[in-house]
C-alpha positions in Angstrom: -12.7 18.1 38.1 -13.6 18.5 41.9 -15.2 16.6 44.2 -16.6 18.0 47.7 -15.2 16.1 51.0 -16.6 17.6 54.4 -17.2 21.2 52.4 -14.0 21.4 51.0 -13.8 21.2 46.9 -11.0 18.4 46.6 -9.0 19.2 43.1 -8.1 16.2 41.1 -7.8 17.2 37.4 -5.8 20.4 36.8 -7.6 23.6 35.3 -6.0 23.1 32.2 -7.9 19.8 32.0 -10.8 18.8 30.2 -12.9 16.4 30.2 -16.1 14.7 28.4 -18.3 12.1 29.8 -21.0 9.6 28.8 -23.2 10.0 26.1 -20.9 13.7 24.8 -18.0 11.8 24.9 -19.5 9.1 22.6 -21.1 11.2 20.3 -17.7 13.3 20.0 -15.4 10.4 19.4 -18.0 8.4 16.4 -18.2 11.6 14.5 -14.2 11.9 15.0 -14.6 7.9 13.6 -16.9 8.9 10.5 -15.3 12.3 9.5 -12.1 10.5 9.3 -13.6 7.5 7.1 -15.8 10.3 5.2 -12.8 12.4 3.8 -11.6 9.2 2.0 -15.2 7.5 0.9 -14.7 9.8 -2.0 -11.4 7.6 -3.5 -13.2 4.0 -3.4 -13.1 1.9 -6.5 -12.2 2.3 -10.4 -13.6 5.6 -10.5 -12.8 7.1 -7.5 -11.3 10.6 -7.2 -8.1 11.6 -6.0 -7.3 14.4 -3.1 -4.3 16.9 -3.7 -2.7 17.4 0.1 -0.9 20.6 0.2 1.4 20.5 3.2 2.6 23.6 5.5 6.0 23.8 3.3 3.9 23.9 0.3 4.6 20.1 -0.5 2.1 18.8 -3.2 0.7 15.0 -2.7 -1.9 13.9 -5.3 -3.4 10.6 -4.5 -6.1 7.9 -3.9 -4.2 5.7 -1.8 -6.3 6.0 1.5 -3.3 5.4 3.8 -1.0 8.3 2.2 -4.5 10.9 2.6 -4.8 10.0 6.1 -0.6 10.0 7.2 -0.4 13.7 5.1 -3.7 15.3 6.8 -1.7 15.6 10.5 -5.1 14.2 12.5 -4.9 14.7 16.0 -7.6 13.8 17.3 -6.9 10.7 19.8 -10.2 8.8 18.5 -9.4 9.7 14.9 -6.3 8.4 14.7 -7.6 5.6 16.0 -8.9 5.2 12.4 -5.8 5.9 11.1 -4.1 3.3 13.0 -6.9 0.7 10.9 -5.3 2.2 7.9 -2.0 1.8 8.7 -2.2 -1.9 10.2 -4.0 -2.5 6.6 -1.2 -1.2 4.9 1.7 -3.0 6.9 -0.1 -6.8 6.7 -1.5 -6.4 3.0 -0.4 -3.5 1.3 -4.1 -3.0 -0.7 -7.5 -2.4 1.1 -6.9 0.3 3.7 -9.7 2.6 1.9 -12.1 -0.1 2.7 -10.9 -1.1 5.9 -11.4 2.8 7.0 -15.0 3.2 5.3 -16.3 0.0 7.1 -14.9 1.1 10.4 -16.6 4.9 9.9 -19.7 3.0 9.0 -19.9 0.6 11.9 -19.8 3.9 14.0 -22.5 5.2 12.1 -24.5 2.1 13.1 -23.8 1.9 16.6 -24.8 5.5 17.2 -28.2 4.8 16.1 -28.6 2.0 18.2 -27.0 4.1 21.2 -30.0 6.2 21.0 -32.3 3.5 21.6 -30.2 2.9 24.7 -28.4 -0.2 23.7 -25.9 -0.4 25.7 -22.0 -0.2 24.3 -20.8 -3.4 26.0 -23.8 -5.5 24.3 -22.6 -3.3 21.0 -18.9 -4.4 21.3 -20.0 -8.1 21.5 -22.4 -8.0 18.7 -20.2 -6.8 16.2 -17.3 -9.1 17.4 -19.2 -12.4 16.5 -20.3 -10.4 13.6 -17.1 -10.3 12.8 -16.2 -14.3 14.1 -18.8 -15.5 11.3 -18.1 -13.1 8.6 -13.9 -14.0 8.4 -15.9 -17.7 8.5 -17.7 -17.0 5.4 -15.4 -15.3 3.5 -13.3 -18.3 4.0 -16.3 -20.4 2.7 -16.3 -18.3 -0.4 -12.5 -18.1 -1.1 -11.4 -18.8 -4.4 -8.4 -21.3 -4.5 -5.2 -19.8 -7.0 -2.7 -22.1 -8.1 0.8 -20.1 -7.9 1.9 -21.1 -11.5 -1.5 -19.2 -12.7 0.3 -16.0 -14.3 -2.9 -14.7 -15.4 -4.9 -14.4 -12.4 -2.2 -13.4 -10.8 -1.9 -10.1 -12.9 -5.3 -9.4 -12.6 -5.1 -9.7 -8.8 -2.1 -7.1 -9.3 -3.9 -4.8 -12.5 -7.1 -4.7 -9.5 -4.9 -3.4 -7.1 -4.1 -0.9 -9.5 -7.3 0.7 -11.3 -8.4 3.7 -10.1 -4.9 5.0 -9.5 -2.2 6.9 -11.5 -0.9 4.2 -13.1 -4.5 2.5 -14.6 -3.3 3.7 -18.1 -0.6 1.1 -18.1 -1.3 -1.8 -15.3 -1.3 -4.3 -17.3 2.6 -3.3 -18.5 3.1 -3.1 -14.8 1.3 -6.1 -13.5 3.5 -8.4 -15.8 6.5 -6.8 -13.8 5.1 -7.0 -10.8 4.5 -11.0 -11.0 7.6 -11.4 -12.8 9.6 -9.6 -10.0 8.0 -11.4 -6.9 8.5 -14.8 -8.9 12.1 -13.6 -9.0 12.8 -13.3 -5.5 10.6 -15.8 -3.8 13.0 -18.5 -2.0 12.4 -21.3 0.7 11.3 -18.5 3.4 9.0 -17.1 1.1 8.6 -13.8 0.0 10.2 -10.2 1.0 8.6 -7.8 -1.1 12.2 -5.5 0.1 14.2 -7.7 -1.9 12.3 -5.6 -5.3 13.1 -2.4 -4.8 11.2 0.7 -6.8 13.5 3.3 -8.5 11.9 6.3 -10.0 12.9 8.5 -13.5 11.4 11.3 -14.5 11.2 10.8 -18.3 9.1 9.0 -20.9 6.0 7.4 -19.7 4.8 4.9 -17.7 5.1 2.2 -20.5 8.9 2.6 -20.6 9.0 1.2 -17.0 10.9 -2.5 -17.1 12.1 -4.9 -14.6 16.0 -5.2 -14.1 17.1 -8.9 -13.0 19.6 -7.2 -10.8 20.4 -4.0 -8.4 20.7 -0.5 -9.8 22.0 2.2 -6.8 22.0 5.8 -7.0 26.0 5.9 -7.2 28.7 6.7 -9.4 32.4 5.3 -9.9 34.5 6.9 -7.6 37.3 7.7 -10.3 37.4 9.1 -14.0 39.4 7.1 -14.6 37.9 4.0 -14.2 35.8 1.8 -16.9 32.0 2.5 -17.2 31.2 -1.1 -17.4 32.3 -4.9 -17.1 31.0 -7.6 -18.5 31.3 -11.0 -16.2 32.5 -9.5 -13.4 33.6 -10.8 -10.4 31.8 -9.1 -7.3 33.4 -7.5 -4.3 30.8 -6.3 -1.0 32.8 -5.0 1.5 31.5 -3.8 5.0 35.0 -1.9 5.4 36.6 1.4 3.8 39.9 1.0 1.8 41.7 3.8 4.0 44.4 3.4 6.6 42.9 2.3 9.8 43.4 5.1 12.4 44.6 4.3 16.1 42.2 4.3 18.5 43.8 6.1 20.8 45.0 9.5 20.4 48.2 9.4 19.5 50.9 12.6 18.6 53.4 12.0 16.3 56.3 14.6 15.8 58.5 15.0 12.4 61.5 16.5 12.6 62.5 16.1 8.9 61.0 15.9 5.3 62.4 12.7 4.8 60.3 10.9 8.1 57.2 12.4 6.2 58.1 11.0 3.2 58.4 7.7 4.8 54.7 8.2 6.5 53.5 8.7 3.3 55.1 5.9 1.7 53.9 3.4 4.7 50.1 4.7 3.6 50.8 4.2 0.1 52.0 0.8 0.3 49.4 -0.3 2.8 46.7 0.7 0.3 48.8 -0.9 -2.4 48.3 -3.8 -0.5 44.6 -3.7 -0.1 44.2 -3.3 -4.2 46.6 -6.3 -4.9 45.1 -8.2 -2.3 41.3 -7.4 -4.6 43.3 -8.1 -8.0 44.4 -11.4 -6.6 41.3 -12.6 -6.2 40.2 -11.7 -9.2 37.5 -8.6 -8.4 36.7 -6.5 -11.0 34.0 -4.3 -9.7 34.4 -3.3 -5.8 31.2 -1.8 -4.0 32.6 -0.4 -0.5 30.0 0.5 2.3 32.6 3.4 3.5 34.8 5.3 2.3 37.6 4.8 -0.7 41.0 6.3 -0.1 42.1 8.9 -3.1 45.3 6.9 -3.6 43.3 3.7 -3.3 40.7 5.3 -6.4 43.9 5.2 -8.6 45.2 2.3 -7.7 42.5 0.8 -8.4 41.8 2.6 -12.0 45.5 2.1 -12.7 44.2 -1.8 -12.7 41.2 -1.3 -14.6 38.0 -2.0 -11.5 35.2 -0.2 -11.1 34.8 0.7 -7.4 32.2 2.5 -5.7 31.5 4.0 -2.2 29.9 4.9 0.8 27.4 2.0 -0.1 24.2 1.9 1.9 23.8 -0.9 4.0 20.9 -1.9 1.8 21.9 -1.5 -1.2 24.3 -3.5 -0.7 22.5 -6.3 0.6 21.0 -6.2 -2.1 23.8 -6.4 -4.1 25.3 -9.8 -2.2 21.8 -11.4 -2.5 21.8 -10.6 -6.3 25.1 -11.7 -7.2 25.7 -14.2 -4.8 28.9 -12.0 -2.9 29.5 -12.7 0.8 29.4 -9.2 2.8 33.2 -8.9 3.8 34.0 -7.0 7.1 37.7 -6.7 6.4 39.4 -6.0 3.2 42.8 -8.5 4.3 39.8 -11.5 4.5 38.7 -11.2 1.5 38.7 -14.8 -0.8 37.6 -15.8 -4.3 34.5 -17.7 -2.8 33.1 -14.2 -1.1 32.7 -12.7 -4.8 29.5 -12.5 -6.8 29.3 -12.4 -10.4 27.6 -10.2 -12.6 27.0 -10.3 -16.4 27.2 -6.7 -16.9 28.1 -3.9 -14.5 27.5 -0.4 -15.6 27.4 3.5 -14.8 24.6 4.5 -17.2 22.5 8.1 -17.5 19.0 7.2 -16.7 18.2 11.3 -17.7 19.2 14.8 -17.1 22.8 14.0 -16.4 21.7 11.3 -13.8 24.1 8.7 -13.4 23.4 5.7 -12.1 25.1 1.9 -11.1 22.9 -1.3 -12.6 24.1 -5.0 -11.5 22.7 -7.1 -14.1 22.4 -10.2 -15.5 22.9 -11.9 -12.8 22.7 -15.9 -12.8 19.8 -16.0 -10.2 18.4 -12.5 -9.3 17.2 -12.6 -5.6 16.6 -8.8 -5.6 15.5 -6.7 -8.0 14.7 -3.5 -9.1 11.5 -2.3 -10.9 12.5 0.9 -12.5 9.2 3.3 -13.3 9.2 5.7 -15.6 6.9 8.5 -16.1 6.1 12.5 -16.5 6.3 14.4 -13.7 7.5 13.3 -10.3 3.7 13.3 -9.0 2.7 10.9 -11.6 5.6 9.2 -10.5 4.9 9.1 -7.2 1.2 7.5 -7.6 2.1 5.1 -9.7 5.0 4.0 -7.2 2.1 3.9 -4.2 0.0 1.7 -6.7 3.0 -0.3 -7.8 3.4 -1.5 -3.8 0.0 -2.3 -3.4 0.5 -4.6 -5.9 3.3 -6.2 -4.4 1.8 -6.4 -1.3 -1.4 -8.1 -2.8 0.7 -10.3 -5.2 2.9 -11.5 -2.3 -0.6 -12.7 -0.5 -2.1 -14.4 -3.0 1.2 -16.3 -3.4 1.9 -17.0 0.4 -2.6 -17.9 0.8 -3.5 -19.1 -2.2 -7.0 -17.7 -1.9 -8.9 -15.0 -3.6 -12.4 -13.0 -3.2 -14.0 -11.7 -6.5 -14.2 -7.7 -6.6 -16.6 -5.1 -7.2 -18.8 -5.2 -3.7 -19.5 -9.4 -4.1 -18.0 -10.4 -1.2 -19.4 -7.5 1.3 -22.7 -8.1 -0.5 -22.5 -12.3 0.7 -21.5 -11.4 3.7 -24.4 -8.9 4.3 -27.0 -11.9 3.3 -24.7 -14.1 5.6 -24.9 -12.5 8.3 -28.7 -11.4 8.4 -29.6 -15.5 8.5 -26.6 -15.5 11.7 -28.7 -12.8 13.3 -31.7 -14.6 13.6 -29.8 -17.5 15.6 -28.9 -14.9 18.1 -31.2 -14.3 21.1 -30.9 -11.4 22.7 -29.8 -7.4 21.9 -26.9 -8.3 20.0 -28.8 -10.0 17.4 -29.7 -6.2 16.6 -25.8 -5.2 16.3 -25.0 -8.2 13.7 -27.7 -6.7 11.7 -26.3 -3.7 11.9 -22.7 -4.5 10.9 -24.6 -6.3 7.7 -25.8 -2.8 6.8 -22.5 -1.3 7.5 -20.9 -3.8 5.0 -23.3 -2.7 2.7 -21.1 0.9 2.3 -18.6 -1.0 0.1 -20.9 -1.8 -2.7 -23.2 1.2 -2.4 -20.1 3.5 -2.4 -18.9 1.7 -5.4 -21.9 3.2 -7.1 -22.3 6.7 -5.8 -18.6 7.3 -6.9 -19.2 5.5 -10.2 -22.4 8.0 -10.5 -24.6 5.3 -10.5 -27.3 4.8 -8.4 -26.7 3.1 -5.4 -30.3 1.9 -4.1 -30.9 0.3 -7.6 -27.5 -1.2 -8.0 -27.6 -2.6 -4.2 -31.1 -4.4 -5.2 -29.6 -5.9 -8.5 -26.7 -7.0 -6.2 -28.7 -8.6 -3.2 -31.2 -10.0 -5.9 -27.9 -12.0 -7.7 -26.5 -13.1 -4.2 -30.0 -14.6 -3.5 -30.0 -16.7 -6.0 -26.3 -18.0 -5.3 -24.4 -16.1 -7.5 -21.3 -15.3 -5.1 -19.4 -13.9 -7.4 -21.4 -11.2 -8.5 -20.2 -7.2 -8.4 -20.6 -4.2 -10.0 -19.1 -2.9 -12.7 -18.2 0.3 -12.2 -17.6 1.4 -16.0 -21.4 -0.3 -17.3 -23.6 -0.4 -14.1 -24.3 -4.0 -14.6 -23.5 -6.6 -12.1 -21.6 -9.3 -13.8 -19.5 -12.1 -12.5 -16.3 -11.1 -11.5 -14.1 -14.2 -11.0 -15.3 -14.4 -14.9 -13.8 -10.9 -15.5 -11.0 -11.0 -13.4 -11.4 -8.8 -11.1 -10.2 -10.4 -8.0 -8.5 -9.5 -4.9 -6.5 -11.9 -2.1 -8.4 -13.3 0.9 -6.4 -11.7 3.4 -7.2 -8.1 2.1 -10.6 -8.7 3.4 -10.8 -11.1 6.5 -7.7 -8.0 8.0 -10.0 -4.9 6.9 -13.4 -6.6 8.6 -10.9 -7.8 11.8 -9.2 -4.0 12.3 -12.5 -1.9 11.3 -14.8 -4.1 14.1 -11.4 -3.5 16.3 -11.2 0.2 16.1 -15.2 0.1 16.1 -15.2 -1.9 19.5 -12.2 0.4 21.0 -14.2 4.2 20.2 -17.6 2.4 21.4 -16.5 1.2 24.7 -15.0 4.8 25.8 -17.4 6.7 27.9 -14.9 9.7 29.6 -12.3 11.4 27.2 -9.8 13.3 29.8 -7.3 15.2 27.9 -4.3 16.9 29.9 -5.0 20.4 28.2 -7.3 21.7 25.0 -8.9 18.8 23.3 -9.9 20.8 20.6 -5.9 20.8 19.9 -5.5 23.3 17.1 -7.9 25.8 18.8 -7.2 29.5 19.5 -6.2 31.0 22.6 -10.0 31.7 23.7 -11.3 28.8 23.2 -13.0 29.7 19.7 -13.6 26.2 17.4 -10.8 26.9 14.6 -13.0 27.4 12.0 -10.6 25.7 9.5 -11.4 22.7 9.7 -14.5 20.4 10.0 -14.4 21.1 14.1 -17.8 22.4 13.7 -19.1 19.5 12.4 -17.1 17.2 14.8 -18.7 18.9 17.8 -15.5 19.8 19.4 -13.3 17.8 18.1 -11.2 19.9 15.9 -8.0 17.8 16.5 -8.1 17.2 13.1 -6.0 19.9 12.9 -7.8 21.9 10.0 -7.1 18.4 8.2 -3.5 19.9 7.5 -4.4 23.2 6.2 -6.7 21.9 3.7 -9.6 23.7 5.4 -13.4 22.3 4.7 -11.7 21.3 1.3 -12.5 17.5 2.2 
């Protein structure tokens, strides 16, 4: 970029520089916005399909969880990931909805660009959609379904519709009963940490076999042969410390001069490890987990006295452990007391398949973490059904903390659409044209509900508005029949929050691309271009008019 001054070009920007103004940069960054929420319109809803990302090491991800599609395509456009970030902000406050979130953001582009070329400005844009955005997180608050916490039932359909359309449909309803029953499990007076379940995969059986352990299994084994492969009502040790002989601090050089001084060395380590297992026998532990390191002479004192000890804990784990049992982390072995131990009903080392041995703390006497363990196929099954089993724990976990619930199956975007069409009228001025364009852009939801359920979506859009007319609020569309049905009635229902957070982060991101008039990038913009300049032709750059920073979409050429 160079401006004159008295003749003389005046170089601000270096050569390597590029930069797009006004209406280019616009038009580059929307189509950035709706490529990115195109490549996952596809997955939406019950019969959605799924995307295999290969990555440049030849890993293999097959899924429909929108979130995973968009972190494994390496998108680098700055405007795109903008998208991402909608995605990923879904993800971290609700766990479930980020397909959605993305589509409405893409389609709120879509909007805008049309009424960019009837020269409405962005600003007037940006403020239409915002109190778009005010009254529809009004209304869907209008519309909310209250859900008592004891109600089991709704609350596994809230988890089973979190789960259809993903790896693990075939057995959600297995897997929604553990889900409740494992949220119910470690909900205490600060609510609930969906860390405190933790997911543990085994590659055998099917998904069926999965079950919920009322306790802590870690991928660890006993430390000696020697040592018992379970015990029944043990006493719990969790020590942040190693059972070794503390080394000085300082360097220190120590000569012997005869066999008899390094006997005496040795004898000194013995007897302070000695120590340390006495001191653990007096207070009665049986099984020892150590987040460092066990001494070799320690390992057989402590067979020769019949505890199961295991190390090099992770710090998590055992947390986990202590919260499960009821142990008090100990940061020194010599403090140790009978009121820091946990109890267990049953400690074991047990193969969970193919020679894989793992430690389960069971049976405890009130299990504040535990462990779903999934079973199934192949690890990509595996994999799927873990994403699907988090969604459900993150949409479980809302419903429990809110209390409120939308019905499924496009109702609530198809509300809010009539909603916000009688809002538009009350608004004088451009931006009434802007709130009736984010009502069409709701619209997506339901319509893409059909087209992926290879219905058609004009017809099924008319039944839809036609039942919301007439008060129905509840009405959606059923992806398996074509008929729109009532689906608080069916159980199809998903937390409050899902929705009110995708509607809030999609108009965000919306607002954020609309506003930017001048994209200056520090070198080629096209990032993923060749040396001269050339488009890379591997991915959608083409169609992004130059913005083929979406990297080829990791590899996976126009495959999208």
């Amino acid at each position: 970029m160079a401006q004159q001054m008295g003749g003389q070009p005046l170089i601000v920007l270096s050569e390597e520089s590029q930069r797009t103004s006004g209406k280019d940069a616009q038009s580059m960054n929307i189509t950035a916005g709706k490529a990115v929420a195109e490549s996952v319109r596809t997955t939406l809803g019950p019969k959605g399909m799924d995307k295999m990302l290969v990555g440049s090491t030849g890993d293999v991800v097959v899924t429909n969880d929108g979130v995973t599609i968009l972190k494994e395509m390496d998108i680098e456009h700055p405007a795109a990931n903008m998208i991402v970030e909608v995605a990923e902000t879904q993800e971290d406050e609700v766990g479930d909805g980020t397909t959605t979130a993305v589509v409405v953001s893409g389609e709120l582009l879509k909007k805008a660009e049309d009424l960019l070329d009837q020269d409405i400005h962005p600003t007037t844009l940006a403020q239409g959609y915002r109190q778009a955005a005010e009254r529809a997180k009004e209304a869907l608050e209008e519309i909310a379904i209250e859900v008592d916490a004891d109600d089991t039932e709704l609350l596994e359909s809230i988890a089973s519709t979190a789960m259809t359309g993903k790896g693990a449909e075939n057995a959600k309803e297995t897997l929604a009963d553990l889900v409740v029953s494992s949220l119910r499990s470690v909900a205490d007076d600060e609510g609930i940490d969906t860390d405190n379940v933790q997911v543990e995969k085994v590659v055998r059986g099917s998904i069926e076999d999965s079950r919920l352990v009322e306790g802590v299994i870690i991928d660890k084994e006993r430390v000696h042969d020697n040592m018992p492969y379970f015990k029944e009502d043990a006493n719990v040790a969790v020590l942040d410390d190693a059972l070794e002989v503390k080394e000085t601090e300082i360097d220190a050089e120590v000569n012997v001069t005869d066999p008899e001084q390094l006997n005496q060395f040795i004898e000194q380590e013995e007897k302070q490890l000695r120590e340390m297992v006495d001191h653990l026998v007096d207070v009665g532990a049986d099984v020892v987990f150590a987040q460092d390191g066990i001494d070799d002479m320690a390992q057989h004192f402590l067979a020769e006295e019949g505890i199961l000890a295991v190390r090099r804990v992770k710090s998590s784990d055992a947390q986990a452990i202590a919260r499960a049992s009821g142990a008090r982390m100990v940061s020194n072995v010599d403090d140790i007391t009978e009121d820091d131990l946990g109890f267990a009903g049953n400690v074991t080392q047990q193969d969970i398949g193919g020679g894989d041995n793992r430690i389960f703390v069971e049976d405890v006497e009130d299990a504040k973490a535990v462990t779903l363990l999934l079973h199934g196929g192949t690890e990509h099954v595996l994999d799927e059904v873990e994403r699907a089993v988090e969604d459900a724990l993150g949409v479980v976990r809302v419903t429990l903390e809110d209390g409120k619930v939308l019905a499924g199956g496009g109702a609530p975007e198809t509300e809010l659409a009539l909603e916000l069409r009688d809002f538009a009228d009350s608004i004088e001025g451009r931006e009434q044209l802007a709130v009736e364009a984010f009502a069409d852009a709701l619209e997506v939801i339901p319509r893409t509900l059909a087209e992926n359920a290879g219905l058609d979506p004009i017809d099924s859009l008319v039944d839809l508005r036609s039942q919301h007319d007439g008060g129905d609020t509840t009405a959606g569309l059923d992806a398996y029949t074509g008929e729109i049905i009532d689906m608080e009635e069916e159980g199809v229902v998903e937390p409050l929050r899902v929705k009110t957070q995708a509607v809030e982060s999609a108009t965000e991101a919306a607002v954020m691309i609309l506003r930017i008039d001048d994209v200056i990038a520090a070198g080629d913009l096209a990032g993923g271009g060749s040396d001269d300049d050339e488009p890379d032709p591997q991915g959608p750059a083409g169609a992004a008019g130059g913005m083929g920073g979406m990297g080829g979409m990791g590899g996976m050429g126009g495959a999208m």
